[in-house]
N, C-alpha and C positions, 0 to 999 in steps of 0.2 A: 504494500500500500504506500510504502513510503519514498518508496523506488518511483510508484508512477507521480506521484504527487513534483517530484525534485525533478523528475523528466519533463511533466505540463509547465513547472515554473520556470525552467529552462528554456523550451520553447515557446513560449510567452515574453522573456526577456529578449530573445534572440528576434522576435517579430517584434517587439516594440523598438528596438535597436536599427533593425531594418527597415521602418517606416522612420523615424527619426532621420535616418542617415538620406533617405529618399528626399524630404522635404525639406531639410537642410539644402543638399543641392540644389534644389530649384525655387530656391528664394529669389527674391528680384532684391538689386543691390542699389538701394537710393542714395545714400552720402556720397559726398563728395572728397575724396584721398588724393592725397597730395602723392605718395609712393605705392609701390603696389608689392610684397615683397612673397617669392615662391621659392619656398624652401624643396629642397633635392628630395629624393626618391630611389636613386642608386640605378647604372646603365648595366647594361652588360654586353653590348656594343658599342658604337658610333651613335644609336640613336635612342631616341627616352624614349620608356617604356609607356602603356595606357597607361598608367595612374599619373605616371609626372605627365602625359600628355594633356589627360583631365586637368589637371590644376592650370596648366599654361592656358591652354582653351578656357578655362575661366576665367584666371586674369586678361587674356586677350577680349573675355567679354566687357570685365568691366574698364578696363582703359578704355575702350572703343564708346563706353555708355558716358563715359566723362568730357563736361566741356573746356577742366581747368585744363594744365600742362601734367598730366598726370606723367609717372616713371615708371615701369619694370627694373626691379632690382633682383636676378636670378643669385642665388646664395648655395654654396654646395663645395666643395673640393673634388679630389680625384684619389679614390680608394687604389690598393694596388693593385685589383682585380677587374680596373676601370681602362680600358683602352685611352681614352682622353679625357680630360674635366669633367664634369657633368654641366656645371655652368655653360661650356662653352657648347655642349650639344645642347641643353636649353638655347641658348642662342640664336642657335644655326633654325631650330623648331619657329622659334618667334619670326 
């Protein structure tokens, strides 16, 4: 009994996590930002993976929604297992 009860709570916090994480992403982004800053996600080639391409595609939404001088500021180093920077394949993406 206690078994199912820890399993239904489980997947209960696992769907409310997953609906959360859903509507987080598709928030509409009204303020106005001076910087925009995308922190790394780690390569394992030449090019960024979907997740770090997800966040640049977001930031690329919200600079494009801004009327001030906004900035991308991509943030990351280069792991030893990193072919080139990550920043600078952020870059190359932008």
């Amino acid at each position: 009994m206690w078994l199912a009860i820890l399993c239904l709570s489980l997947l209960l916090t696992f769907i409310c996590y997953l609906v959360w994480t859903v509507s987080y992403r598709n928030r509409s982004y009204n303020k106005e930002v001076d910087i925009i800053i995308v922190l790394g996600a780690g390569i394992f080639t030449e090019f960024v993976t979907p997740m770090l391409a997800a966040r640049l595609d977001r930031a690329l939404d919200i600079y494009q929604q801004q009327a001030s001088a906004t900035k991308i500021i991509v943030s990351s180093g280069q792991g030893p297992d990193e072919p080139i920077p990550e920043a600078l394949a952020m870059q190359r993406y932008l």
